[in-house]
C-alpha positions as CSV (number, residue, x, y, z in Angstrom):
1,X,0.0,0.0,0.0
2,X,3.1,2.1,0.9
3,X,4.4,2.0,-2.9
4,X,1.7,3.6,-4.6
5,X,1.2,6.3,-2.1
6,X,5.0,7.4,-1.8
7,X,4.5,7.2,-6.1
8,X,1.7,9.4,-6.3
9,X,3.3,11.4,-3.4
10,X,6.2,11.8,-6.1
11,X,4.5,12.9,-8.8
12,X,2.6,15.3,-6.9
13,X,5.9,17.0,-6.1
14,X,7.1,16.8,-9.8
15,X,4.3,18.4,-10.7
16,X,4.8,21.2,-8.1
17,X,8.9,21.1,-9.2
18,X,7.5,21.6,-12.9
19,X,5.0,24.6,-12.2
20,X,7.6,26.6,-10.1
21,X,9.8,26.2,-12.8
22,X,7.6,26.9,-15.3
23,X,6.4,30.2,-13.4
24,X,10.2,31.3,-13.4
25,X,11.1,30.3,-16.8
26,X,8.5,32.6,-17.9
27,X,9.2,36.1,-18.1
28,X,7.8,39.5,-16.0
29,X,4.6,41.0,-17.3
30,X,5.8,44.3,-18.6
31,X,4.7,47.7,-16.6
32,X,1.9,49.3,-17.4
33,X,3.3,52.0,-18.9
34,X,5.2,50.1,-21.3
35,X,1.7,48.7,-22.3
36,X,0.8,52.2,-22.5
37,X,3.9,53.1,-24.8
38,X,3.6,50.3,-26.8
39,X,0.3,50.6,-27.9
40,X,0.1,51.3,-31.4
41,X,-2.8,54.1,-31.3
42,X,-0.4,56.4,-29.1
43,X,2.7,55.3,-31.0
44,X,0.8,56.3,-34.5
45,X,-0.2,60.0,-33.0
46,X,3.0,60.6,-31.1
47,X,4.3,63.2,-33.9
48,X,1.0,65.2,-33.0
49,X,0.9,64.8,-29.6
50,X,4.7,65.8,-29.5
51,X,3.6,68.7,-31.3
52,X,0.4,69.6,-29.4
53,X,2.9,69.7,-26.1
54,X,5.8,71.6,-27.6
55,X,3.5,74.1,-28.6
56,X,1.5,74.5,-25.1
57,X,5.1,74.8,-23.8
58,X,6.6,77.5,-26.1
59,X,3.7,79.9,-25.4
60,X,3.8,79.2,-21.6
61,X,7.8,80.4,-21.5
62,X,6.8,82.9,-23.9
63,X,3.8,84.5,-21.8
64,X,5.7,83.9,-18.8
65,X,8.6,85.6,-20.0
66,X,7.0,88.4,-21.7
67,X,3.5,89.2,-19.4
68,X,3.6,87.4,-16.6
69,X,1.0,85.1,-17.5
70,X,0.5,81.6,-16.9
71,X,-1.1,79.7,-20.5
72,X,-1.3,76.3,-19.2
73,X,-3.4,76.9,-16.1
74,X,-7.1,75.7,-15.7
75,X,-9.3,78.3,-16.8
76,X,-7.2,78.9,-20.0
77,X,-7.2,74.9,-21.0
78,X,-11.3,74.9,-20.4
79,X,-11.4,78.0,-22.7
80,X,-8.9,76.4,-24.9
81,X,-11.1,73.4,-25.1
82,X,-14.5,75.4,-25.4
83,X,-13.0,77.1,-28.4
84,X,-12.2,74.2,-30.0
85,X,-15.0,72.1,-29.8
86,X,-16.7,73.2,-33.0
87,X,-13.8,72.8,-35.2
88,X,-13.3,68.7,-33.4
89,X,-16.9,67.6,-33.9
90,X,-17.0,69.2,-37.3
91,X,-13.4,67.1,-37.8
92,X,-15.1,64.0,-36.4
93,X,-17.3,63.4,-39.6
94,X,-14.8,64.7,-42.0
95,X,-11.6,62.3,-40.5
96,X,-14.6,59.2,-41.9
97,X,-14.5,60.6,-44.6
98,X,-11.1,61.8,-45.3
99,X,-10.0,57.8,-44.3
100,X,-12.6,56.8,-47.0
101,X,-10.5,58.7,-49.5
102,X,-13.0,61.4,-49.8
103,X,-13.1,65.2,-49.5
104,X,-15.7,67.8,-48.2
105,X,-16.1,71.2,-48.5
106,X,-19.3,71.8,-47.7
107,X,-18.9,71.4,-44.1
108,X,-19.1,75.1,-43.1
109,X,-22.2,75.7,-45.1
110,X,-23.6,73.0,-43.5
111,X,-22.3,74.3,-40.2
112,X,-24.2,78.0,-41.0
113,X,-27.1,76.1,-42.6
114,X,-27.8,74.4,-39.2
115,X,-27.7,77.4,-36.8
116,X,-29.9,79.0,-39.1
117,X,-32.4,76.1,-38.9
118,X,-32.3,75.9,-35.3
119,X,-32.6,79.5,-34.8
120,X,-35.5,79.5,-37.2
121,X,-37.8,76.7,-35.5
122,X,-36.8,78.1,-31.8
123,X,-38.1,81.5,-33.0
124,X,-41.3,79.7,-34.6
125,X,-41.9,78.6,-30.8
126,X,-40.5,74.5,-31.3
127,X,-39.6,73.4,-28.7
128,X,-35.1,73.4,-28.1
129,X,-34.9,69.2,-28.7
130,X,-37.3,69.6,-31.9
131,X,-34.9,72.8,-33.0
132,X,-31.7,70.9,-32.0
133,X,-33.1,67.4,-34.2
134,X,-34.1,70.2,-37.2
135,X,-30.1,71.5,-37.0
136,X,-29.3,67.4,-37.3
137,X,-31.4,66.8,-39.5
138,X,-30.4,69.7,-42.2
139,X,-26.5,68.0,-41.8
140,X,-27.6,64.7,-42.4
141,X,-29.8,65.8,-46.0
142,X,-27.1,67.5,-46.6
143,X,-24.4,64.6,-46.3
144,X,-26.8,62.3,-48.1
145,X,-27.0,64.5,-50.9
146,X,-22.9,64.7,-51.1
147,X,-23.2,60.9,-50.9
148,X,-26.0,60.3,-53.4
149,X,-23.9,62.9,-56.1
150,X,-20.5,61.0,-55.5
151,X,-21.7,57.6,-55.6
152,X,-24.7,58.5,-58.6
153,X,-22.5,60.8,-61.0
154,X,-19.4,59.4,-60.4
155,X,-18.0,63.2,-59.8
156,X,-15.0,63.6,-57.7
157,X,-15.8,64.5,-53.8
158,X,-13.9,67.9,-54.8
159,X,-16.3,69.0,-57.2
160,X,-19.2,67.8,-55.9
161,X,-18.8,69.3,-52.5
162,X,-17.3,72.7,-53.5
163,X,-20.7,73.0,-55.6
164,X,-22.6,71.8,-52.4
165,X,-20.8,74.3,-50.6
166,X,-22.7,77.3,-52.7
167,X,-25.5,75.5,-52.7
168,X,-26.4,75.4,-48.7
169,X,-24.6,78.2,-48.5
170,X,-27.2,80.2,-50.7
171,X,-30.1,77.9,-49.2
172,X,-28.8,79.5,-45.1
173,X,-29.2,82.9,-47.0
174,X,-32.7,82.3,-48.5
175,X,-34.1,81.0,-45.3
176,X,-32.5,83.6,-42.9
177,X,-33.3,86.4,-45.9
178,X,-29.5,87.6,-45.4
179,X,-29.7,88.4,-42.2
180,X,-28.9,86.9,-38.7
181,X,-31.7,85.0,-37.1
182,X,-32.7,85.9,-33.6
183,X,-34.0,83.0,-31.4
184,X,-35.3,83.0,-27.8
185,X,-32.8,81.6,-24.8
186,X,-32.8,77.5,-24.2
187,X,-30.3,75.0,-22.8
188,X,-28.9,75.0,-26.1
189,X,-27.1,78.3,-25.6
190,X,-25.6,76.6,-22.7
191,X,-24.1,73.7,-24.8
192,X,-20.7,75.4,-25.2
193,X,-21.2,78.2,-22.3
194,X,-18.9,79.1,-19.7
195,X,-19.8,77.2,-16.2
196,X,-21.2,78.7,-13.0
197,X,-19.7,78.6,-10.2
198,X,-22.5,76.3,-8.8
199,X,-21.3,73.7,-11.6
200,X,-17.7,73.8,-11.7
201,X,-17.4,70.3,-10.5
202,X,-18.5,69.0,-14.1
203,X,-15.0,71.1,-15.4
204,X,-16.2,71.6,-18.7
205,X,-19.4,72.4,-20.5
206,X,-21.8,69.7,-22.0
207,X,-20.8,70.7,-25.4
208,X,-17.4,69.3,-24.7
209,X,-18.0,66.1,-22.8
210,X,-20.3,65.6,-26.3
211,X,-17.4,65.7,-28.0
212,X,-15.1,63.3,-25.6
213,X,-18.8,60.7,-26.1
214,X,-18.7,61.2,-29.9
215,X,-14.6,60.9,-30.4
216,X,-15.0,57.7,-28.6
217,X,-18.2,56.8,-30.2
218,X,-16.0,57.4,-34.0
219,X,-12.7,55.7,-32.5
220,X,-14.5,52.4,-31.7
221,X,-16.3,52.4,-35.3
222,X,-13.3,53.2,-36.9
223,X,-11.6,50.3,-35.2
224,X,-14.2,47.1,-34.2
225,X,-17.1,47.3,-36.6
226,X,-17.4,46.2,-39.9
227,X,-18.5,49.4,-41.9
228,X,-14.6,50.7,-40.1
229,X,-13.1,48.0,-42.1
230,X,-14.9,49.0,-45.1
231,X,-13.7,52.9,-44.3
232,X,-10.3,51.8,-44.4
233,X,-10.7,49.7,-47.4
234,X,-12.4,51.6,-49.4
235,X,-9.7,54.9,-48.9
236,X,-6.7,52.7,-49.1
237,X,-7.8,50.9,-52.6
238,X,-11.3,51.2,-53.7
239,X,-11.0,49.0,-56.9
240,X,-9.7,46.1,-54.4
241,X,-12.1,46.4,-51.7
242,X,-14.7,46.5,-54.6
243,X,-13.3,43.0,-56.3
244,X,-13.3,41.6,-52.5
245,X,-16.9,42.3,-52.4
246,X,-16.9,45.9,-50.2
247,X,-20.4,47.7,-51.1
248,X,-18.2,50.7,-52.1
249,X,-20.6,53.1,-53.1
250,X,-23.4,51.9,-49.8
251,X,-19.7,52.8,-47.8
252,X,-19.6,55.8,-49.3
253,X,-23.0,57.1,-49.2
254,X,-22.7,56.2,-44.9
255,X,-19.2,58.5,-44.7
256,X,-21.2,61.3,-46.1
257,X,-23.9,60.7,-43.7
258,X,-22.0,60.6,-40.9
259,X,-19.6,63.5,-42.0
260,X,-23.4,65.6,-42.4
261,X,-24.3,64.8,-38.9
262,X,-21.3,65.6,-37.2
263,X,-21.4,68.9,-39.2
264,X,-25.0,69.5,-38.0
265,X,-23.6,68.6,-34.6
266,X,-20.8,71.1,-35.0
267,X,-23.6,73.8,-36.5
268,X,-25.4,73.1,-32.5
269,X,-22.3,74.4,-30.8
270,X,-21.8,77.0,-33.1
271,X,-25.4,78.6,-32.2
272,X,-24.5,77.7,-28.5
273,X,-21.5,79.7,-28.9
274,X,-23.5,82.3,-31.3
275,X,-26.9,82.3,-29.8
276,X,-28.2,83.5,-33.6
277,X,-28.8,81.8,-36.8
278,X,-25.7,83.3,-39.0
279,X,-26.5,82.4,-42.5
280,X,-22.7,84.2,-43.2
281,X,-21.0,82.4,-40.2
282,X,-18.2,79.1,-40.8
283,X,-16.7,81.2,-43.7
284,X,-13.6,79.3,-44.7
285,X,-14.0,77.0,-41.7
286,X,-13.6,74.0,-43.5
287,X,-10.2,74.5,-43.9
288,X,-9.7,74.5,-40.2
289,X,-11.6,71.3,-40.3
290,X,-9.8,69.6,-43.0
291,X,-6.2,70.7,-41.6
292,X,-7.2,69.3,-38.3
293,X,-7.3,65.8,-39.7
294,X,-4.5,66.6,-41.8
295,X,-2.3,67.9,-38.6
296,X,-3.8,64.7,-36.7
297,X,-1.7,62.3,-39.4
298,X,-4.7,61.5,-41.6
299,X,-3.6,61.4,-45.0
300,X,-5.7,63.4,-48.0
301,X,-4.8,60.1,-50.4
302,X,-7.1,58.5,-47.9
303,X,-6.9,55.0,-45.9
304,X,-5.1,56.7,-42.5
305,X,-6.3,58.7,-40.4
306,X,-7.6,58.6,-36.2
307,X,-9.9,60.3,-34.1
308,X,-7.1,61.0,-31.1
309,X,-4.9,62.4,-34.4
310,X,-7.1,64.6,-35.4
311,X,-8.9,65.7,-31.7
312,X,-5.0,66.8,-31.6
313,X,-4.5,68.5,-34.5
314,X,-7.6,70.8,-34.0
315,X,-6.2,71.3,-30.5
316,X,-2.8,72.2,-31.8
317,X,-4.9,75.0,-34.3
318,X,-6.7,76.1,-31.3
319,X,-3.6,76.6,-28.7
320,X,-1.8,78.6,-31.6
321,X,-4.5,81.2,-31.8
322,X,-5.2,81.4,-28.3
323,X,-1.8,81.6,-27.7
324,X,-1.2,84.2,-31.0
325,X,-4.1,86.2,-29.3
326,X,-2.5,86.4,-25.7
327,X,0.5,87.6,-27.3
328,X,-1.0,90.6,-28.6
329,X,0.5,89.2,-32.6
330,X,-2.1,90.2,-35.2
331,X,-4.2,88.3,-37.1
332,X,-2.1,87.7,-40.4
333,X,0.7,86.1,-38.5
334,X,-1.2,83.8,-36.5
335,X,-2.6,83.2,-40.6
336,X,0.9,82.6,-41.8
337,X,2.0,80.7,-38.5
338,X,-1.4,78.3,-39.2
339,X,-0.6,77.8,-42.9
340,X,2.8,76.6,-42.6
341,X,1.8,74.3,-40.1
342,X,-0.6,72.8,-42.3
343,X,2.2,72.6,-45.7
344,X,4.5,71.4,-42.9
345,X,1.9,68.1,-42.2
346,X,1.0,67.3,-45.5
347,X,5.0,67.2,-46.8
348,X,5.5,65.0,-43.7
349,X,2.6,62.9,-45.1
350,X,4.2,63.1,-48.9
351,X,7.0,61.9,-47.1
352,X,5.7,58.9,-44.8
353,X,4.1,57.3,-48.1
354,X,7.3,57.7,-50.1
355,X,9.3,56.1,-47.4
């Protein structure tokens, strides 16, 4: 009886001998931050980031050198962020569609075009939801119809959405008659206003923490869903993703969607920020828009682009005005300081694809 128990008794402690040594054959798990360092979202946007920081530091030894003033404190960044709010959720749409390999200029048509609809139905009495889903709904018509004339006519984005631009351009003029829209107060004007002191603890406005919800919403489509896949597909080689069976033009026609509603979105703060229906307003801000994404590391040949790149790249825009501005430097060199940023990032991305 002894045998078989001292046996058993030794093959329990092999297996114990065997574990242990398994356990410290194999290596550490690596720190956290290495984790963090390694993952390949932050190592694809460290170029902005790097940026975005260097940036933020040159202006705070600057104004501290110069007035006294410190840039990076608290109430600055929640300005900084307020301020750049209608530019990122604007960028949201058009990074979709900029991966897809498409183009639109339209958005700051669509931008006016939504505060003037919003304005409008407030001022007709609607209640502020049925206003705010008016404003949406204007952005989305207007990405379907980008969609629809890309997909149907075969036209290049370009063309099709710089004639789309003076298209709901004119259309914000005809409705507001060529003049700003007037609309009664509602929680809307408090989207993207500046806190009370009874409501500090939420740090930053709703606006804003819409923005962090919807860059986080775009981020995980881009990444784990199937129309994502299709995004990238589609802007990296659309005659492949079309021979492995991609719906191309069904993709395309749901970028423009989505670019339209995150523009309608964008047009909501802007009336926050606005409190009237300016048929004239987002003049030229597409290309604020489009160099965000650009900035962020997505590339106009389409097939790259991120949400955290381009949340950067409008922050990086924003931070060089506000910066500019606290400086006292007028407006034509922040101009010239913004536009060579942009040529800067789009040689860097002529130069990533070469390489």
């Amino acid at each position: 009886m002894s045998a078989p128990a001292d046996a058993g008794a030794e093959a329990d402690a092999r297996a114990r001998a065997a574990a242990a040594g398994g356990a410290a054959a194999r290596p550490p798990g690596r720190p956290w931050w290495r984790r963090v360092w390694a993952s390949p979202v932050l190592r694809k946007n460290l170029g902005p980031l790097a940026g975005l920081v260097g940036v933020v530091i040159l202006f705070s030894v600057l104004l501290g050198a110069t007035r006294g003033v410190a840039f990076a404190d608290l109430g600055n960044l929640e300005t900084i962020f307020r301020q750049t709010t209608i530019v990122a959720v604007a960028a949201l749409g058009m990074t979709i569609v900029i991966v897809a390999g498409g183009i639109d200029l339209s958005v700051g048509a669509i931008i006016a075009l939504a505060t003037v609809v919003v304005a409008a139905f407030l001022r007709a009495g609607a209640p502020p939801a049925v206003a705010a889903l008016a404003g949406l709904a204007a952005g989305v018509g207007c990405g379907g119809l980008n969609g629809l004339l890309v997909t149907r006519l075969k036209v290049v984005p370009f063309i099709v959405t710089l004639g789309t631009m003076l298209v709901v351009r004119g259309v914000a003029k005809g409705l507001a008659h060529d003049q700003k829209i007037d609309a009664p107060p509602s929680w809307l004007n408090e989207l993207l206003a500046r806190l009370p002191a009874d409501r500090d603890w939420m740090v930053f406005p709703p606006g804003v923490w819409l923005l962090f919800l919807f860059a986080f919403a775009v981020g995980a489509l881009l990444l784990y869903t199937r129309l994502g896949r299709h995004v990238f597909a589609v802007g990296s080689n659309e005659q492949a993703a079309r021979l492995c069976g991609v719906p191309v033009a069904r993709v395309k026609l749901a970028v423009y969607l989505l670019g339209g509603f995150f523009a309608g979105m964008a047009g909501l703060m802007q009336f926050s920020r606005l409190t009237v229906g300016d048929p004239t307003g987002a003049m030229g801000l597409e290309l604020n828009i489009i160099a965000a994404v650009v900035i962020g590391g997505g590339s106009l040949a389409g097939g790259e682009g991120s949400v955290l790149g381009t949340i950067i790249g409008a922050l990086i825009m924003q931070v060089l005005q506000s910066g500019c501005s606290q400086m006292g430097w007028p407006n034509w060199v922040q101009e010239i300081v913004t536009g060579a940023i942009i040529v800067v990032a789009v040689a860097l991305d002529r130069f990533r694809h070469r390489r």
